[in-house]
C-alpha positions as CSV (number, residue, x, y, z in Angstrom):
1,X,56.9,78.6,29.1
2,X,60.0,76.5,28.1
3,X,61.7,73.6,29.8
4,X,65.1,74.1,30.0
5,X,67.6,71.1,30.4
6,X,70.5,72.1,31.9
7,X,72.4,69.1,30.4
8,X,76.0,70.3,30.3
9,X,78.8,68.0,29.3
10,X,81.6,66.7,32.5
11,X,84.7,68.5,32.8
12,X,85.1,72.2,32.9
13,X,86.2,74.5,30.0
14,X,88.4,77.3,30.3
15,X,89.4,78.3,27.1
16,X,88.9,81.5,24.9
17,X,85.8,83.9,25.6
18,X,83.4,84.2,27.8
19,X,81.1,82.9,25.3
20,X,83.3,80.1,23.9
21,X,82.3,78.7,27.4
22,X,78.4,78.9,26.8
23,X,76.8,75.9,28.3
24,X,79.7,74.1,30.2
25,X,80.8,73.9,33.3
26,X,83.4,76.3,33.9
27,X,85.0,77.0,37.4
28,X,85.1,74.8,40.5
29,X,87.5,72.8,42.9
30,X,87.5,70.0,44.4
31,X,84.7,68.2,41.9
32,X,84.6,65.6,40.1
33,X,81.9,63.8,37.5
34,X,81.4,59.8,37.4
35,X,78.4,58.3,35.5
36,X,77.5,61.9,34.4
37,X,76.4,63.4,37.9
38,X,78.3,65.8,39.7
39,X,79.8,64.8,43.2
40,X,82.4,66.1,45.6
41,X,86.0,64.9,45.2
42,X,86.1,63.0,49.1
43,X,88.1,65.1,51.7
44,X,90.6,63.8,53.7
45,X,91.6,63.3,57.8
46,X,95.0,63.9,58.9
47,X,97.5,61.0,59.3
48,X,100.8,62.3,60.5
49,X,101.3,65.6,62.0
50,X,105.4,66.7,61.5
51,X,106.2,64.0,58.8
52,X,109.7,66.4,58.4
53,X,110.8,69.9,59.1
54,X,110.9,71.6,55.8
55,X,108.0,71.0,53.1
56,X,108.4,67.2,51.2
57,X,109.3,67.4,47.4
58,X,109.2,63.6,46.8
59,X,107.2,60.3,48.1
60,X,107.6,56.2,47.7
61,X,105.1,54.1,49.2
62,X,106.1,50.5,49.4
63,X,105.9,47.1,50.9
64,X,108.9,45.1,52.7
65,X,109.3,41.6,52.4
66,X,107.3,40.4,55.9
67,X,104.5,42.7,55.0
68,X,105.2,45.5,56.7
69,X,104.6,49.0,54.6
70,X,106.7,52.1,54.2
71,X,106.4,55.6,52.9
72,X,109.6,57.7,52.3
73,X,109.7,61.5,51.5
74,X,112.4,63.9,50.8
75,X,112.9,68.0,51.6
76,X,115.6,69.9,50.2
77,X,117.7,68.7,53.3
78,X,116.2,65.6,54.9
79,X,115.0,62.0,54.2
80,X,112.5,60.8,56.1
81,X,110.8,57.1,55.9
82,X,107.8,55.9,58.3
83,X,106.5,52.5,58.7
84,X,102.5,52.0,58.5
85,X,102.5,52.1,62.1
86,X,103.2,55.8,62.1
87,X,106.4,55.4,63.5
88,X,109.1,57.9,61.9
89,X,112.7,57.1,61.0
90,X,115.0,60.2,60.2
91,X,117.3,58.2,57.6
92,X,119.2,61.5,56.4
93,X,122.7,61.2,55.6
94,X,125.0,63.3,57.5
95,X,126.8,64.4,54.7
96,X,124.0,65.2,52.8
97,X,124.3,68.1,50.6
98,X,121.7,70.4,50.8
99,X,119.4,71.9,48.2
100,X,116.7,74.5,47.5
101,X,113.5,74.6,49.0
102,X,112.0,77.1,46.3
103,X,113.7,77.7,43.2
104,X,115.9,81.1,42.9
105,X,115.9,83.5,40.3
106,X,119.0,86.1,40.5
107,X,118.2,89.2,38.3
108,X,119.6,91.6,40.7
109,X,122.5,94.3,40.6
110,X,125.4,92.8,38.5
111,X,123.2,90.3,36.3
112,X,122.9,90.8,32.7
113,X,124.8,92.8,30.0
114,X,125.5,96.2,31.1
115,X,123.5,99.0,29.1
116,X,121.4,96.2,27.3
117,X,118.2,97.2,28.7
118,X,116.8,100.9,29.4
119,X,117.6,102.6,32.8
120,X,114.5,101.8,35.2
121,X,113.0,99.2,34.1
122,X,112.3,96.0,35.0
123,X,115.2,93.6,33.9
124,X,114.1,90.7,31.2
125,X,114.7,87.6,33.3
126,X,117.9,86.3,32.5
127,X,119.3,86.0,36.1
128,X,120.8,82.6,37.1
129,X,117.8,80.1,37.5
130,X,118.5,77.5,40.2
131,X,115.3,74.7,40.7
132,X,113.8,73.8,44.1
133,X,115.2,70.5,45.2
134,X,113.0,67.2,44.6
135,X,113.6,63.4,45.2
136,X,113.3,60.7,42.8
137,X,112.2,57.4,44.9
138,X,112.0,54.0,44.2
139,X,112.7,50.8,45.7
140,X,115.0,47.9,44.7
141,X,113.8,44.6,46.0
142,X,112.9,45.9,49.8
143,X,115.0,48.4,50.1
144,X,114.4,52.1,49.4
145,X,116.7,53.7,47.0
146,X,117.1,57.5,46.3
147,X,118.6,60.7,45.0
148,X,118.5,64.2,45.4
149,X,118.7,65.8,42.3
150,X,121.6,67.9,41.7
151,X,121.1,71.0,39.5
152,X,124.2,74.0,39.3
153,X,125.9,73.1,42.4
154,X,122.4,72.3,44.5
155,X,121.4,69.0,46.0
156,X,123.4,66.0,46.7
157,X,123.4,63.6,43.8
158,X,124.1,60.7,44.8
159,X,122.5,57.2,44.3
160,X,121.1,56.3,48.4
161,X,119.6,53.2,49.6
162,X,118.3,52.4,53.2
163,X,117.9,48.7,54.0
164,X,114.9,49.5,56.3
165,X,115.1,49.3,59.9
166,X,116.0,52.5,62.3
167,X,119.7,51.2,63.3
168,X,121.0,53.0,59.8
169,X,120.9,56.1,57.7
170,X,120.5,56.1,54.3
171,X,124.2,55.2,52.9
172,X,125.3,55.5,49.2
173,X,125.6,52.8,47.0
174,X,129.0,51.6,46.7
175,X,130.4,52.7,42.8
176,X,127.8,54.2,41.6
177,X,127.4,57.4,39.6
178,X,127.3,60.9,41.2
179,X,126.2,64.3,41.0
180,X,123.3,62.7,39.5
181,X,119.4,64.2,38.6
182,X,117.3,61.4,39.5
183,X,117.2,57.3,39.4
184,X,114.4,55.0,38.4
185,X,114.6,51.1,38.3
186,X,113.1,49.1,35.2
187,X,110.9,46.8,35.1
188,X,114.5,43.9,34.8
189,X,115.8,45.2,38.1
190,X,118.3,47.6,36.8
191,X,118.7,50.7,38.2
192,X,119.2,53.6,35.9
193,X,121.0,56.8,37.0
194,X,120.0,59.5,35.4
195,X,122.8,62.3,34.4
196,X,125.6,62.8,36.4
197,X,129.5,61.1,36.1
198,X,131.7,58.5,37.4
199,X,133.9,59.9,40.0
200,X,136.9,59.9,37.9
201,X,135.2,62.1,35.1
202,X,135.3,65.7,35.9
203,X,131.9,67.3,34.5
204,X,128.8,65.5,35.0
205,X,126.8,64.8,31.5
206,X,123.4,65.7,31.7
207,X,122.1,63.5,28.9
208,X,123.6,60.5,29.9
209,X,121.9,57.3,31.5
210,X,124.1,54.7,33.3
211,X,122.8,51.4,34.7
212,X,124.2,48.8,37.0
213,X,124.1,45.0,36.5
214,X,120.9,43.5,36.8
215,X,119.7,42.8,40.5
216,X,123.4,44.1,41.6
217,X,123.2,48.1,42.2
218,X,127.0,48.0,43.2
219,X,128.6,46.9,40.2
220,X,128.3,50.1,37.7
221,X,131.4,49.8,35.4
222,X,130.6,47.7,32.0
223,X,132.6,44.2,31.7
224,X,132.3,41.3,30.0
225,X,131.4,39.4,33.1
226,X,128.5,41.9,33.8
227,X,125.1,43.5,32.1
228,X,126.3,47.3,33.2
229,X,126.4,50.2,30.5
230,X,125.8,53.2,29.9
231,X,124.5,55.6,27.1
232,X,124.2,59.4,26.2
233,X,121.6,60.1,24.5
234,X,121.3,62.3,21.4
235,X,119.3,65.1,22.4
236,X,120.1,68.7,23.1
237,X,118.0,68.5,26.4
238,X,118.8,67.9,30.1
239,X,117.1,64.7,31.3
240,X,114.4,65.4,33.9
241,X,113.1,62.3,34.8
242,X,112.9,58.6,34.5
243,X,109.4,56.3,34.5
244,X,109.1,52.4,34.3
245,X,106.2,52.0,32.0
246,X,104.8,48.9,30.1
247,X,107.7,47.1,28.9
248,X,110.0,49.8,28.7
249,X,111.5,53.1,30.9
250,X,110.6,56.3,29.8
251,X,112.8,58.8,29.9
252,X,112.0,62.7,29.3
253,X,114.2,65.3,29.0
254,X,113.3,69.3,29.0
255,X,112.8,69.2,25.1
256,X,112.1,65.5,24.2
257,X,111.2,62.3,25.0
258,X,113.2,58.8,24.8
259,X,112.4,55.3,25.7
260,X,115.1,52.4,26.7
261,X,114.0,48.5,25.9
262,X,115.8,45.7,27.0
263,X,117.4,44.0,24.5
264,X,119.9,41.4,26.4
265,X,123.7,41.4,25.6
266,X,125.6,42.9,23.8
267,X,123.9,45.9,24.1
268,X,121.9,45.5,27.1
269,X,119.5,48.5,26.6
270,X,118.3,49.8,22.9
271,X,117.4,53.9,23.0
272,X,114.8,55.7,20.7
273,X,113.2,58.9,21.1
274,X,109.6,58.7,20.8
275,X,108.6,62.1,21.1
276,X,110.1,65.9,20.0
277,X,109.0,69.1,21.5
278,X,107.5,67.1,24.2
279,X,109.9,67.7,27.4
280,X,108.7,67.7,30.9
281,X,108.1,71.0,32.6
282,X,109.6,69.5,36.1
283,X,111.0,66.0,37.6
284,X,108.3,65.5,39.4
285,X,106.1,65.7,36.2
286,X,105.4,62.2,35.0
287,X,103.4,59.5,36.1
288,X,102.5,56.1,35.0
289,X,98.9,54.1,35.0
290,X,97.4,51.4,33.0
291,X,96.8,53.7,29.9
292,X,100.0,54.8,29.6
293,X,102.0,57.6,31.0
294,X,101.1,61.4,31.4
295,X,103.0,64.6,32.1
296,X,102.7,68.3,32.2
297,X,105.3,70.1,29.2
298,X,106.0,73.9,29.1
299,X,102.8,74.3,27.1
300,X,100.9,71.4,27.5
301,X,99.9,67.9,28.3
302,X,101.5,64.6,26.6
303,X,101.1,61.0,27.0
304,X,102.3,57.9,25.7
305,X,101.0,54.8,25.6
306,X,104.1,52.9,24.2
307,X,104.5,54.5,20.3
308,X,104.7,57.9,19.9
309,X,103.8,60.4,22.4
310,X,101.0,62.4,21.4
311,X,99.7,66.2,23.1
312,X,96.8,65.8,25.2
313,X,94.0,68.4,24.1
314,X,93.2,70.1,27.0
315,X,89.6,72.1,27.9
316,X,91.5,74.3,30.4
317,X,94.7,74.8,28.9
318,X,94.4,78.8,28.9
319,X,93.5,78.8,32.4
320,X,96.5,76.9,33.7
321,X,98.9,77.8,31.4
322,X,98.1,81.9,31.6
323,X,98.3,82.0,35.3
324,X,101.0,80.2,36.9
325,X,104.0,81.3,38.4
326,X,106.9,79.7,36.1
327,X,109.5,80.9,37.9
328,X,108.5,78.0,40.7
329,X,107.9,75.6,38.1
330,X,110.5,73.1,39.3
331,X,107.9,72.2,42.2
332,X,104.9,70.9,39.8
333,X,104.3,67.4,40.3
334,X,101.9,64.6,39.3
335,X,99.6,62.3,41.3
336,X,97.7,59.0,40.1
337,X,94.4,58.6,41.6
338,X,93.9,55.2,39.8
339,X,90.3,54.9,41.6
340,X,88.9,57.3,39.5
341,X,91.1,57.2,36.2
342,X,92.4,60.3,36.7
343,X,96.3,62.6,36.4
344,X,96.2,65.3,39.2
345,X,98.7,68.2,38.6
346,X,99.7,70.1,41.1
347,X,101.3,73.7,41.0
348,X,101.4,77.4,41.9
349,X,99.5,80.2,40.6
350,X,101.5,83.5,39.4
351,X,100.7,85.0,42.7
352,X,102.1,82.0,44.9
353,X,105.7,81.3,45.5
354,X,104.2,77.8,46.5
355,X,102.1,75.0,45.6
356,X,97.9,76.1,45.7
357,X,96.3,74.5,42.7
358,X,95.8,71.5,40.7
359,X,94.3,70.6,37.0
360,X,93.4,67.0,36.2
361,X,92.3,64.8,33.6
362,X,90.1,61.9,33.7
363,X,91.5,59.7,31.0
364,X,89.0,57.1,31.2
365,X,85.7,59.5,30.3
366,X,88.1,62.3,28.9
367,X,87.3,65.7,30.7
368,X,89.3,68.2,32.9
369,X,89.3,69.6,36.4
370,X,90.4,72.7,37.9
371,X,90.7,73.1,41.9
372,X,92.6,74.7,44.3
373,X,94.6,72.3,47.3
374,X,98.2,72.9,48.5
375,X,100.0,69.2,48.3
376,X,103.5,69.5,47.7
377,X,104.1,65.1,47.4
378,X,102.2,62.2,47.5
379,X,101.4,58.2,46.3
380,X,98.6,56.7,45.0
381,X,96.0,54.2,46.8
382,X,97.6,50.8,46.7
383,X,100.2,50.2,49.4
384,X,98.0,52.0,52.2
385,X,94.3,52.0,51.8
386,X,93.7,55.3,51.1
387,X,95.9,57.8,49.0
388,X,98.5,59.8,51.2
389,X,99.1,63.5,50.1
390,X,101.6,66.1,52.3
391,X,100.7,69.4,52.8
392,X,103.5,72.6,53.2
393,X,102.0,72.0,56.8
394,X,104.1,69.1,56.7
395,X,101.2,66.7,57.6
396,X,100.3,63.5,55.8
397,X,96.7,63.5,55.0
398,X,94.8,60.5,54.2
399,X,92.8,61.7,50.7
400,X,89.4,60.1,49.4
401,X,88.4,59.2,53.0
402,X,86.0,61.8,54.4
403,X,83.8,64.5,53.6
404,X,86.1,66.8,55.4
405,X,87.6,69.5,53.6
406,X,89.2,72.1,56.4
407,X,86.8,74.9,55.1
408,X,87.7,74.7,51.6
409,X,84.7,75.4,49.1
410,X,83.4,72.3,46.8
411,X,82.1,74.1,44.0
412,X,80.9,74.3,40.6
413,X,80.0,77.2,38.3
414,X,78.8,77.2,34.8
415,X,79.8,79.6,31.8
416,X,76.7,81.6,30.3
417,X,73.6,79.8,29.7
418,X,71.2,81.2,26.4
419,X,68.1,81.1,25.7
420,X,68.5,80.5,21.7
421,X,70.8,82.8,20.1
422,X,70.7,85.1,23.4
423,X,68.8,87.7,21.4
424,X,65.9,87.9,23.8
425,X,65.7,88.5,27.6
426,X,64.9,85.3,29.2
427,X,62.3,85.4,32.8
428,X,63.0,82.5,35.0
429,X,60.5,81.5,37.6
430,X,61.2,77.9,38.5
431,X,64.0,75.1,38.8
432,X,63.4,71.3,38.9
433,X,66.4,70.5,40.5
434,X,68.0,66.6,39.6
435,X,70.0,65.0,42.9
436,X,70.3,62.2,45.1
437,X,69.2,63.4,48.1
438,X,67.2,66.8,47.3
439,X,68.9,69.7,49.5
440,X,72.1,69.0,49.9
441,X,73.2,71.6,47.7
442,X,73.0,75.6,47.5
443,X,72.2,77.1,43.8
444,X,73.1,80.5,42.9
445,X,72.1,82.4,39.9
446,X,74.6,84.9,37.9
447,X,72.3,87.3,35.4
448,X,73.7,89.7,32.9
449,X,72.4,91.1,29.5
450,X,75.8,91.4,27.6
451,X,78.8,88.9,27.4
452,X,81.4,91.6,29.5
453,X,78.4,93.6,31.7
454,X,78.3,93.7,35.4
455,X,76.1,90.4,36.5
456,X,73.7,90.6,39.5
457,X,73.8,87.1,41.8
458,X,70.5,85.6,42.9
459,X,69.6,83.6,45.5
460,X,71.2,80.9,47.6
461,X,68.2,78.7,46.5
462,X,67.8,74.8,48.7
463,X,66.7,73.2,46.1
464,X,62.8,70.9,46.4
465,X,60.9,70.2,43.8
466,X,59.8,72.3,42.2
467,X,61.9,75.4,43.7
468,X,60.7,79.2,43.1
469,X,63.1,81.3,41.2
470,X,62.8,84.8,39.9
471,X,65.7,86.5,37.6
472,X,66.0,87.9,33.9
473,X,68.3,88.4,31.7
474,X,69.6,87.4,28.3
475,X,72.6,85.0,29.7
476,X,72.9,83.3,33.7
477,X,75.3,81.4,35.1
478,X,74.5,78.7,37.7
479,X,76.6,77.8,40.5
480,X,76.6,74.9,42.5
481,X,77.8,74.6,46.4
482,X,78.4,71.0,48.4
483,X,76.9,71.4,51.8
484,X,79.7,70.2,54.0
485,X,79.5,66.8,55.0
486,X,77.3,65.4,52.5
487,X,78.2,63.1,49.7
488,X,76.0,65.2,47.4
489,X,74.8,63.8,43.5
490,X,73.8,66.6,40.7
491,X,72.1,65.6,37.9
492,X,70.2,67.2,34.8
493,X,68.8,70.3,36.7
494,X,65.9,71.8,34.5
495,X,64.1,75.9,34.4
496,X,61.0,76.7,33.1
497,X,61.9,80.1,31.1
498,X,60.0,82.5,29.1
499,X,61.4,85.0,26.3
500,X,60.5,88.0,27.5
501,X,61.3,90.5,24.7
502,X,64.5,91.2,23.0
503,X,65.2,94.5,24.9
């Protein structure tokens, strides 16, 4: 008999063949690794039931000057804000102009070239493309400051700010830019507007950043007497979003990536591009942390940690990138859980029109997650306790703070496992199972004798030690299921196998 260590590496792997995924984890949700074990990712309890009407494509968490802490959160045709007290302020504008809620593709009667494609057929996709509506938040001293991005003709544009309190709306900033696709303030108290025009210019430049004068977000026109500007930048692209980052603001665009440093008068801010065939897939696809900052591109992940950007490799990058629905890609957003080093992704698989899945890295121990959740927005721990995450319910959830998962499966399953080269059947008959507290886990066994035949599922098994076992077959996968409400731990699980032949 042979001892078999299952010792299989964190992070799942989804690329290639079946085989190409020999002795890694490969499917799961909602798991995570930490000092080499296998856990659950914690659940979360509800914190606000009706945060909004409409589902939330944008959150800010932050923290007034007498203590008191806020989170704000946009749909494609309200703002709302909430103090930490749970008490909910509807600070839309009443002129707002409304967005999308999901992105719309027009390939219809009357789109396209006529006769350029045969007669019954499905039509190549070259409708007119307009994005779901997000929110780029930040705040500016105390106060929250916004924008609605505003993409052919949808979405309001124009630079908000609500000086807290319920008495007011959110008004907009006097002289500023509009018709704009996001905002972000730097780390000098400027605030950047990203795209969009001046009033008096007629077509809104989609390349160009303008900024106020520092610490006064109502004086936008360049003098000598002030530090305002503005630059285009050179770049075939359409900005999609701005990020403060170490020193500098990032700014990504669909095909590229830029950065703007402070460099004082005359100039105020110097521009480079950093990065080339790098763009964000969405506006919501960038995030910050102490390593630098991540975000998701048409065909992969990048990040930058203040050079050059560089692409991520990525374990899973077949799995995600071969089964989402692109024509929703405009709602794909990124979330920092900074407790555990790690990017969360969320975004919708070809067969949703909304938000189900995420992928994530862990950039401190470098390996990738898969999982299915519906979160449409959310912030990081910091301002409130516990991360807050918004479901198309339109509830706030607080995230990492139970072991309550509302029936979703914690799960992990492995790609095929091999006795040597897989050339001989292989006769289990035991498993020395590895966890914290033994039993607080299923197992199940997949068996097969070729790469693509039909495989025959054994057990549950509760693990104790040792646990009985019977299968065969050249190749098994093992599966591993959290028994809800238990903070489960899964180490090195060991088999004793025999070769039993090589028929």
């Amino acid at each position: 008999m042979t001892l078999l260590a299952l010792d299989i590496p964190a992070g799942f792997y989804r690329n290639g063949t079946d085989l190409e995924q020999s002795n890694r984890w490969r499917d799961g949700s909602l798991v995570r690794w930490r000092d080499g074990s296998l856990r659950p990712v914690k659940g979360w309890s509800e914190r606000k039931t009706s945060f909004s009407t409409n589902i939330i494509r944008g959150m800010h968490a932050w923290e007034s000057l007498d203590g008191s802490v806020y989170l704000a959160g946009g749909s494609y045709n309200e703002l709302k804000a909430m103090v930490g007290s749970n008490t909910l302020y509807d600070i839309t504008p009443s002129d707002l102009n409304a967005g999308l809620e999901k992105a719309s593709l027009i390939t219809g009667y009357g789109y396209g070239d006529y006769g350029a494609e045969d007669y019954g057929r499905e039509r190549t996709n070259y409708g007119n493309y307009s994005e779901a509506t997000v929110w780029s938040l930040d705040n500016f001293g105390e106060y929250l400051v916004a924008c609605s991005a505003k993409v052919s003709g949808n979405g309001d544009g124009r630079l908000l700010e609500w000086q807290l309190g319920s008495a007011a709306d959110a008004a907009a900033i006097s002289n500023a830019p509009i018709d704009c696709l996001g905002l972000v303030v730097t780390e000098e108290r400027f605030l950047f507007a990203l795209g969009g025009r001046f009033p008096a210019e007629s077509y809104a430049n989609p390349r160009k950043v303008y900024w106020c004068d520092q610490e006064d977000n109502t004086t936008w026109t360049a003098a000598t007497t002030n530090q305002a500007g503005s630059q285009e930048l050179q770049t075939s692209g359409m900005i999609m979003q701005g990020l403060r980052t170490r020193g500098q603001t990032l700014i990504l665009t669909d095909i590229d990536a830029h950065v703007a440093r402070f460099v004082g008068s005359p100039f105020i801010f110097g521009f480079e591009r950093v990065g080339t065939a790098c763009g964000a897939i969405s506006r919501k696809a960038a995030v910050d942390v102490d390593m630098g900052a991540f975000w998701m591109g048409q065909r992969g992940f990048f990040g930058f940690q203040g050079n050059t950007v560089q692409q991520l490799p990525c374990a899973v990058h077949d799995y995600v990138f071969d089964d989402f629905n692109r024509d929703q890609q405009s709602q794909i957003w990124a979330w920092s859980n900074v407790e555990f080093g790690e990017i969360w992704w969320f975004y919708p698989s070809s067969s949703s029109q909304e938000v189900d899945r995420y992928v994530a890295y862990n950039y401190n121990e470098n390996f990738w997650m898969t999982g299915n959740l519906s979160r449409t927005a959310g912030v990081p721990r910091g301002v409130f306790k516990h991360p807050l995450l918004i479901a198309t319910n339109k509830t706030v959830y607080e995230h990492e703070s139970s072991l309550s998962y509302d029936g979703a499966d914690v799960f992990a399953e492995t790609g095929p496992i091999s006795l040597g080269n897989g050339d001989q059947t292989m006769n289990v008959m035991q498993l020395i199972p590895d966890e914290k507290t033994q039993g607080e886990v299923s197992l199940k066994f997949k068996t097969r004798f070729y790469p693509n035949d039909t495989e025959t599922t054994h057990g549950p098994y509760t693990p104790v030690n040792p646990t009985g076992v019977r299968f065969a077959g050249r190749q098994f996968r093992m599966r591993v299921d959290g028994t809800a409400g238990k903070d489960w731990r899964v180490g090195n699980m060991r088999v004793d196998a025999f070769p039993a032949g090589k028929r």
